[in-house]
ZAGUBA-220827 format. One record per residue: residue number from 0; residue in one letter; x negated, y, z negated of N, C-alpha, C, O in turn. Coordinates in steps of 0.05 Angstrom, whole numbers. Last residue first. Layout:
% residues N
node k:NUM | r:A | n_px:X | n_py:Y | n_pz:Z | ca_px:X | ca_py:Y | ca_pz:Z | c_px:X | c_py:Y | c_pz:Z | o_px:X | o_py:Y | o_pz:Z
...
END
This chain:
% residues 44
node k:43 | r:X | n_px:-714 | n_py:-917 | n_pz:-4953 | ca_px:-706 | ca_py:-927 | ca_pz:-4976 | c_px:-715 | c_py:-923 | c_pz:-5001 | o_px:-705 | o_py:-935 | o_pz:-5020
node k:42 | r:X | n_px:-756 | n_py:-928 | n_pz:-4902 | ca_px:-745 | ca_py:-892 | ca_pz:-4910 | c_px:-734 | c_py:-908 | c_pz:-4940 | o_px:-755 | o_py:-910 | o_pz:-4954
node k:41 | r:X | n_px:-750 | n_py:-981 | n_pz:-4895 | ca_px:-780 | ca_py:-962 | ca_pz:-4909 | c_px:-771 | c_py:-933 | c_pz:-4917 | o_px:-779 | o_py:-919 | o_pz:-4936
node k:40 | r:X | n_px:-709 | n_py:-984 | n_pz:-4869 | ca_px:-704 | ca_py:-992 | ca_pz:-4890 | c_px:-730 | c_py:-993 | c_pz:-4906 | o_px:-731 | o_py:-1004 | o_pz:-4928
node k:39 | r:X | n_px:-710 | n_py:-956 | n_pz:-4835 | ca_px:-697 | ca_py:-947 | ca_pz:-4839 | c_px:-687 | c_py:-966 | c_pz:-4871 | o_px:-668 | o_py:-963 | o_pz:-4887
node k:38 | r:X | n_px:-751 | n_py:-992 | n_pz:-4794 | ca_px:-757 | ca_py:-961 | ca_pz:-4809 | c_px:-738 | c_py:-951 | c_pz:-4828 | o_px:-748 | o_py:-933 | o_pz:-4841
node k:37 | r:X | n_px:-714 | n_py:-1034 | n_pz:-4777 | ca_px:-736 | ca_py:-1032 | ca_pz:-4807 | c_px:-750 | c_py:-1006 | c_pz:-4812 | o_px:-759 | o_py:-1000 | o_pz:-4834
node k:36 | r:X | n_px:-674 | n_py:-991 | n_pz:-4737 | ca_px:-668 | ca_py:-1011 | ca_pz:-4771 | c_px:-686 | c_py:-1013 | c_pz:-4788 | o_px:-685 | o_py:-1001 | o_pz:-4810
node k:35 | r:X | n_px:-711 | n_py:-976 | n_pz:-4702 | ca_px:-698 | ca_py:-953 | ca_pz:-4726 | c_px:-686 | c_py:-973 | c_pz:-4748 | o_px:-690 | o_py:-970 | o_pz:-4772
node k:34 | r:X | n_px:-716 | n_py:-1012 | n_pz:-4661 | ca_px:-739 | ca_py:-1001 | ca_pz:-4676 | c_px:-728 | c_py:-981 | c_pz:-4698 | o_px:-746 | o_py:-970 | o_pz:-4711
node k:33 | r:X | n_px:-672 | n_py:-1031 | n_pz:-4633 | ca_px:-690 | ca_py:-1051 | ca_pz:-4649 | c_px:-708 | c_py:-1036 | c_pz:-4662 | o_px:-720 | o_py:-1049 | o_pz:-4678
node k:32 | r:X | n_px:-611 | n_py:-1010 | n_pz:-4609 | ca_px:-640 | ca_py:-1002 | ca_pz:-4618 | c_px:-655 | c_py:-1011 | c_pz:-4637 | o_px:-654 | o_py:-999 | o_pz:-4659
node k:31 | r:X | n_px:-604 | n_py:-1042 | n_pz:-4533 | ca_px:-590 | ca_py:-1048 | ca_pz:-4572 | c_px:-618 | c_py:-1018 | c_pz:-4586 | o_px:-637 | o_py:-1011 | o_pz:-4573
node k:30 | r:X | n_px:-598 | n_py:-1039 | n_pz:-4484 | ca_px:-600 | ca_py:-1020 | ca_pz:-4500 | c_px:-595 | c_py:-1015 | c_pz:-4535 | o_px:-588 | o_py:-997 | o_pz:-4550
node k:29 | r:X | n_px:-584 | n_py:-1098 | n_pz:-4480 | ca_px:-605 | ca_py:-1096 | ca_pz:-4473 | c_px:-616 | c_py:-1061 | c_pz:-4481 | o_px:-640 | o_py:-1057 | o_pz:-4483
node k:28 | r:X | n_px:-543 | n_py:-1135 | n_pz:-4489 | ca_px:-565 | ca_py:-1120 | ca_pz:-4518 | c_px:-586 | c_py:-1109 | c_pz:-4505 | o_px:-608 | o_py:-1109 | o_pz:-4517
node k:27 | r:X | n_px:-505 | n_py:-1153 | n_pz:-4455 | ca_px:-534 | ca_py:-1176 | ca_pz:-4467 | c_px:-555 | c_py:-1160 | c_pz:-4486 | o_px:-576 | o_py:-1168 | o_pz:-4497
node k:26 | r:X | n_px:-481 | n_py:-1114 | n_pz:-4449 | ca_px:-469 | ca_py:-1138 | ca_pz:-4463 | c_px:-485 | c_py:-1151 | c_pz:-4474 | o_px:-483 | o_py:-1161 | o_pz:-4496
node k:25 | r:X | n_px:-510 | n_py:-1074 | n_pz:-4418 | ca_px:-506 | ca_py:-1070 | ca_pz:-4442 | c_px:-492 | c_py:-1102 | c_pz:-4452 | o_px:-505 | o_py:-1108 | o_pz:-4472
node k:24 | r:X | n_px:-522 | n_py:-1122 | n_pz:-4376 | ca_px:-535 | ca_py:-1105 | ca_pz:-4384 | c_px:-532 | c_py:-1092 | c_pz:-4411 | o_px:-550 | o_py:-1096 | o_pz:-4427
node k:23 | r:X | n_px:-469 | n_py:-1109 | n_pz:-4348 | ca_px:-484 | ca_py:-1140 | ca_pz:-4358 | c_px:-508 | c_py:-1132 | c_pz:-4382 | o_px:-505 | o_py:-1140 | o_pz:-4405
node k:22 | r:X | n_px:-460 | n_py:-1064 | n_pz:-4337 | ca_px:-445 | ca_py:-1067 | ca_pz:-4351 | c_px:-462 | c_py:-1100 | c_pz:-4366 | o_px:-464 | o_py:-1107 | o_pz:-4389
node k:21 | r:X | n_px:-507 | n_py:-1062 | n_pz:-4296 | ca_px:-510 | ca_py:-1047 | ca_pz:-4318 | c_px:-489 | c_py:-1041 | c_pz:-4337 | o_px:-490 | o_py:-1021 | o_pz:-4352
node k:20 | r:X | n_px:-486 | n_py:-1092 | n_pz:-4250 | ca_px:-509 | ca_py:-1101 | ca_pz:-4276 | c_px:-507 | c_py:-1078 | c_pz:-4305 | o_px:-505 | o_py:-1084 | o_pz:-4329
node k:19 | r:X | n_px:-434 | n_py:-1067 | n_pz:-4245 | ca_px:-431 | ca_py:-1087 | ca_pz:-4249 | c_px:-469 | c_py:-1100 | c_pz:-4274 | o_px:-473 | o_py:-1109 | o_pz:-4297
node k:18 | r:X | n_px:-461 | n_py:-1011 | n_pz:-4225 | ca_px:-444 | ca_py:-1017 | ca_pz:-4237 | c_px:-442 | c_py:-1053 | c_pz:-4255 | o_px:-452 | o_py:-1057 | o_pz:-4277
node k:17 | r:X | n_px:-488 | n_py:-1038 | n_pz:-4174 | ca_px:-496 | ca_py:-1025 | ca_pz:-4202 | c_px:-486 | c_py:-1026 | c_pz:-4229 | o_px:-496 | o_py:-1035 | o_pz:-4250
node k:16 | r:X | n_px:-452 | n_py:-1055 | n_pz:-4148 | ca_px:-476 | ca_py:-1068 | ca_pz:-4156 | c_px:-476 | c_py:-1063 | c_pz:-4175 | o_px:-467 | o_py:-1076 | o_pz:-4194
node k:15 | r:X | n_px:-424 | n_py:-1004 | n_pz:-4138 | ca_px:-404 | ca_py:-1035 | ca_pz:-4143 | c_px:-426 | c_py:-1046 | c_pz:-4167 | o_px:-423 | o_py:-1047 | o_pz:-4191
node k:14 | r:X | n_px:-449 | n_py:-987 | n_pz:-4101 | ca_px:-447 | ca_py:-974 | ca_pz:-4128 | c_px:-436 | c_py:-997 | c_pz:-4148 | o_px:-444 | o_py:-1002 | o_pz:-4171
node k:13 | r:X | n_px:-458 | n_py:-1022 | n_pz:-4054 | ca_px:-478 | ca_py:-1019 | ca_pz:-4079 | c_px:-468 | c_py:-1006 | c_pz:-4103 | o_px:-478 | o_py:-1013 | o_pz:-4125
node k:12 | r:X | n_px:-403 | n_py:-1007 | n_pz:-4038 | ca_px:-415 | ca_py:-1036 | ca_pz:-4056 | c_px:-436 | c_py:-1037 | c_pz:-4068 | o_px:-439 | o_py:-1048 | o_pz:-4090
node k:11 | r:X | n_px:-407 | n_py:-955 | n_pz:-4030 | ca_px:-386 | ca_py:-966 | ca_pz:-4051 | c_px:-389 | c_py:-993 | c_pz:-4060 | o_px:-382 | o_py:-1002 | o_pz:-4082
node k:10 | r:X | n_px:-437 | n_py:-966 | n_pz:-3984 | ca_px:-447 | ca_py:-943 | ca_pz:-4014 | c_px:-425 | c_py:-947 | c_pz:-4032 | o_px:-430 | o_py:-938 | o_pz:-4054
node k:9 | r:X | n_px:-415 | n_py:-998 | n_pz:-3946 | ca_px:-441 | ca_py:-999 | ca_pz:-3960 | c_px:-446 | c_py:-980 | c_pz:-3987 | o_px:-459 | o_py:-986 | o_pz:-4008
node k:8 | r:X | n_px:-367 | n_py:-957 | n_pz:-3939 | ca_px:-369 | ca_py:-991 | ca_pz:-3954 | c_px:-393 | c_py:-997 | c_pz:-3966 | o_px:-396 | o_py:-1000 | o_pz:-3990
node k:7 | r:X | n_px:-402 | n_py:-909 | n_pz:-3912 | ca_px:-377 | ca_py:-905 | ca_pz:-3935 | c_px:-372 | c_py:-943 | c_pz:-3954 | o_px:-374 | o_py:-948 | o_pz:-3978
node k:6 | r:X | n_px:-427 | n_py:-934 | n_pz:-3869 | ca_px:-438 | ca_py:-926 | ca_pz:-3896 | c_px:-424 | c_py:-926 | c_pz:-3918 | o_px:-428 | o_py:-938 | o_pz:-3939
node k:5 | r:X | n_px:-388 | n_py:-952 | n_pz:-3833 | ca_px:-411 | ca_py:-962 | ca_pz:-3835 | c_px:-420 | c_py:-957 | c_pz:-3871 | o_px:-419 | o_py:-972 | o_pz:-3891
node k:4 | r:X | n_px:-356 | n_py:-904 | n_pz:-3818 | ca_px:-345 | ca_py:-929 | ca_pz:-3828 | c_px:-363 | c_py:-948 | c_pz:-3830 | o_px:-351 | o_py:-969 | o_pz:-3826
node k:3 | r:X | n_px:-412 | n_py:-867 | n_pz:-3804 | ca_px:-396 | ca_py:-864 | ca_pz:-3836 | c_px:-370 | c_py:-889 | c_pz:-3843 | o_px:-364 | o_py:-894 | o_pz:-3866
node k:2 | r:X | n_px:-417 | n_py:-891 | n_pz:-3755 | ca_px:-442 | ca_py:-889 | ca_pz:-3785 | c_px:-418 | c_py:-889 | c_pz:-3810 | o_px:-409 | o_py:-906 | o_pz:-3827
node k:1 | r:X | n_px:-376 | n_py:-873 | n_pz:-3726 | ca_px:-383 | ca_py:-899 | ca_pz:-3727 | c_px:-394 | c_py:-902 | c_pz:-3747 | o_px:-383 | o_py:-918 | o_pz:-3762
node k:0 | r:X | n_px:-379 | n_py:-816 | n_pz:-3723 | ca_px:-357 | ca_py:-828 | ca_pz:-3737 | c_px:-362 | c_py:-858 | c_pz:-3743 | o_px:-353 | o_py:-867 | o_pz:-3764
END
């Protein structure tokens, strides 16, 4: 019982983590898609 009020916080703050970069993450463009625009203006 001791572990799991141990773990249970720990695994909710990393998720936390995560979360949190990989909201930063899309904001800063970091999944933008840079390679289909100028193809896309050779398809034309």
């Amino acid at each position: 019982m001791n572990a799991v009020v141990f773990l249970v916080p720990v695994a909710v703050g990393l998720a936390a983590v995560f979360v949190i970069l990989f909201l930063k993450a899309v904001k800063d463009g970091q999944f933008d898609d840079l390679d289909d625009p100028p193809r896309r203006i050779l398809k034309d």
